[in-house]
Residue, then its C-alpha position, 0 to 999 in steps of 0.5 A: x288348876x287341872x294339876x291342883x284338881x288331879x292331885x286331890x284325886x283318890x288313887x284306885x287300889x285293887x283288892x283282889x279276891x282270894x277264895x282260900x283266903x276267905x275260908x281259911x279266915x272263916x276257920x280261924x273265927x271260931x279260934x280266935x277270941x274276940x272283943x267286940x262292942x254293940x251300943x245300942x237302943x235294947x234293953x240289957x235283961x232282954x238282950x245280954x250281950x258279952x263284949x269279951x267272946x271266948x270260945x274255949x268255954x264254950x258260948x253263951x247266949x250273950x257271947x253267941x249275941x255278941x257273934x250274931x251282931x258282929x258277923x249276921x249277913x242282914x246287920x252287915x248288909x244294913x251297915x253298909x248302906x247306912x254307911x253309904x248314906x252318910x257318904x251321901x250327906x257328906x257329898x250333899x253339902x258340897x258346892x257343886x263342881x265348877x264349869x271350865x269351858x275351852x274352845x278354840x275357834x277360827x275367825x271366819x274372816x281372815x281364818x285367825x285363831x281365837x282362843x276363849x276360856x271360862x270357869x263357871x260356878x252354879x250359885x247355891x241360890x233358891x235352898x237348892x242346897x239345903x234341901x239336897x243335904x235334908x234329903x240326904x239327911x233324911x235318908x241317912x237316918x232311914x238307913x240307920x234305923x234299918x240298921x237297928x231293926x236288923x239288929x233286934x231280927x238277929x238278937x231275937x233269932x239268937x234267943x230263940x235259936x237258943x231257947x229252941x236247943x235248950x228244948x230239944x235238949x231237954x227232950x233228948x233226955x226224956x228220950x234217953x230215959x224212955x229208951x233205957x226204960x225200954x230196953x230194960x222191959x224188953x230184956x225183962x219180957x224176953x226174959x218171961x217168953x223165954x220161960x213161957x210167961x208171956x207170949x210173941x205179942x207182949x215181946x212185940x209191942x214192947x220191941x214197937x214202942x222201944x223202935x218208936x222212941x229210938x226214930x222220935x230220938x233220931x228227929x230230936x237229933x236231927x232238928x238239934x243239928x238244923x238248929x246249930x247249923x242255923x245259929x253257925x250261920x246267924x254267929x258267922x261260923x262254919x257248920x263244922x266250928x269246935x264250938x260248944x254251947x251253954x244252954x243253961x237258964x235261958x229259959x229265963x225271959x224277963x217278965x213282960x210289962x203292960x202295953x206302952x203305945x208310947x214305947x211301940x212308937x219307938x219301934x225301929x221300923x215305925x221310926x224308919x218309916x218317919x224318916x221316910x216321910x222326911x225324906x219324901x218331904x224334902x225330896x218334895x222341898x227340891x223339886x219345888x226349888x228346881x222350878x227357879x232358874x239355875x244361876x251360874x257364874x263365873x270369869x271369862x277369858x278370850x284372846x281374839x288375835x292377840x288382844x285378850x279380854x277378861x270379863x264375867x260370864x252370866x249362865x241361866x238356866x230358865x224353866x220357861x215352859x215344864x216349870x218342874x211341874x212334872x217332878x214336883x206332882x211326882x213328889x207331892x205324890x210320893x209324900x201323901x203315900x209315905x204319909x199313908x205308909x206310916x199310917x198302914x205302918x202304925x196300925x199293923x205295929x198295933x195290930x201285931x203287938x195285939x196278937x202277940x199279946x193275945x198269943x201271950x194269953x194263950x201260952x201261959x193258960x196252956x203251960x198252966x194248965x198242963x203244969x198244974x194236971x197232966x204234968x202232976x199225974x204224969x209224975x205222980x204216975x212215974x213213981x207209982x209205975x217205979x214202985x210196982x216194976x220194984x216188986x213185979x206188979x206189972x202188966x206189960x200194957x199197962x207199963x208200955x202205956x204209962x211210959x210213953x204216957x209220961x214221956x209225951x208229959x214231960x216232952x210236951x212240957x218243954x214244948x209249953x215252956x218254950x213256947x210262952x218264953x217265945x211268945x213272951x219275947x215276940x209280945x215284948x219286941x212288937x211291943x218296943x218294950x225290949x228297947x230303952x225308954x227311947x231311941x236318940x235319933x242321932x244313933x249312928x251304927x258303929x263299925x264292926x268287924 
């Protein structure tokens, strides 16, 4: 028998560590094309995601969503202990490993040896069993839903990441723009004190604002690099990776439907939040069944002197006294406050997707109104400023002013429109309607690389 139970034994293999391994691997990411499938409970037009990512292009947001789902530490992380739960239930359904007792003893009447054996099993009497696997069960289901939560988390930063460079990179322009307007007005004012039209202070307010908007280009740069290096890290790729990315229409958020309550119960960490209720349940379920005597049995064997007996061997073990009174309070406890955490849990869902909705509201009447007045005026302004530089009506107040008029227009209108895009995506993620109608409760994360 101890031959048979240490041939099923898993042999340890060493995986040792090696650290220029580890980064040469995470140079070679952003080398290597990859093919990565993600099923999963989101809803495409919110969420896109490319199966084929192909680096040599330059990555959009799909392929970019693809990287984050593949490679974001907290989707990885989440992964593992799901998996590590489904192991448990594995194990939970298992009988429990049988007793071998051995003792040699000496008679203390003629000093003999006796030589009794005996194998024991815990019989799976009471449910004792079927609560051990509920509760493993349960608790694999908690981890699977986390393991979706953290995938939503890492989509979500993924379109804003993107949304927030699509941003800036439209105010770089309008910076570029400024700037080069700048510096031809401050040649052209040069060009006036030279020949005694203009005094220092003209030259100087000119030269002023044209240093401004070079240091407010030198910020957009600088929050441009923060937000790569972010992405990289979301992506799993190094800061430095030679890796472009597509920025084009990803201002283009779905429309927003109205409130489902139905939908918001579907939201991942609502669900997880009944998985643990379940599992409190059954944790309770055990500890009610633990208060009956645990029976084990099994043969036993003794050779008194040469004489060997066989026979059956009866184990109790008798509550008597404690009755598991203790634990199962304890339990009973644990289940009225998950109970109460999804409670608390349901109402701050319905309280977020308010606010989020409420934001919503705001967004949209902000980018409205300016996209409907001082973005008008500003470009209206912008071509009668151009006409009058053509034919020398200036004054050089009146044209630092409306520049940086303009400017501040145009860059505040890319502030709005990220902005509602942003809160249109937080109102449709609180709201669960970036999910499918419903998520399976036997969802299972699959393995990536």
């Amino acid at each position: 028998m101890a031959i048979l139970t240490l041939s099923a034994c898993v042999s340890y293999r060493p995986d040792p560590l090696v650290p220029a391994e580890i980064l040469r691997e995470l140079e070679l990411r952003a080398a290597q094309d990859l093919t990565a499938v993600h099923p999963g409970p989101w809803r495409s037009e919110w969420f896109p995601l490319e199966a084929d990512v192909v680096f040599d292009d330059g990555l959009d947001l799909a392929e970019a969503s693809t990287l984050a789902l593949c490679y974001a530490p907290t989707v990885r992380d989440a992964r593992a202990a799901a998996r590590i739960a489904g192991a448990q239930v594995l194990q939970a359904g298992v009988l429990e490993n049988p007793q071998l007792s051995l003792g040699p003893r000496i008679s203390l009447q003629d000093s003999q040896w006796i030589f009794p054996a005996s194998v024991t099993w815990e019989l799976p009497l009471w449910g004792v069993a079927a609560a051990r696997r509920e509760r493993a069960a349960a608790l694999a289901d908690q981890r699977v839903l986390q393991v979706v939560e953290a995938e939503l988390e890492a989509l979500s930063e993924t379109r804003r990441a993107f949304l927030r460079l699509s941003r800036l990179q439209r105010q770089r322009a309008t910076l570029d723009d400024l700037a080069r307007s700048q510096a031809d007005l401050l040649r052209w004012v040069g060009d006036l004190q030279a020949a005694g039209q203009l005094d220092a202070v003209s030259v100087y307010l000119a030269r002023s604002e044209h240093d401004e908007t070079r240091l407010a280009l030198e910020d957009v740069l600088a929050e441009i690099r923060r937000t790569r290096s972010d992405l990289s890290a979301l992506m799993g790729l190094l800061p430095d990776a030679p890796v472009e990315l597509r920025l084009d229409a990803d201002f283009a958020v779905p429309d927003l439907a109205a409130t489902d309550r139905q939908a918001l119960m579907d939201l991942p960490g609502l669900r997880a939040a009944e998985a643990a209720y379940r599992l409190a349940e059954a944790s309770l379920r055990l500890e009610v069944r633990k208060q009956y005597p645990a029976i084990a049995f099994g043969p036993t064997f003794e050779d008194d002197r040469g004489e060997p007996t066989l026979g059956p061997q009866l184990d109790l073990d008798l509550p008597l006294f404690d009755r598991n009174r203790g634990n199962i309070a304890t339990a009973e406890e644990a289940r009225d406050r998950a109970r109460e955490a999804y409670r608390e849990a349901l109402l701050a869902a319905i309280h977020r997707e308010a606010r989020a909705r409420d934001d919503l509201l705001t967004a949209s009447r902000r980018f409205e109104i300016h996209r409907t007045g001082a973005m008008q005026d500003a470009e209206s302004a912008a071509a009668s400023l151009q006409s009058r530089l053509r034919i020398g009506r200036v004054n050089v107040v009146e044209v630092l002013a409306a520049q940086r008029a303009i400017a501040r227009a145009r860059t505040r209108a890319h502030e709005l429109e990220e902005e509602l895009a942003a809160a249109r995506l937080r109102a449709a993620l609180t709201g669960g309607l970036a999910l499918q109608p419903s998520i399976a409760r036997n969802d299972s994360p699959q393995d990536q690389p």
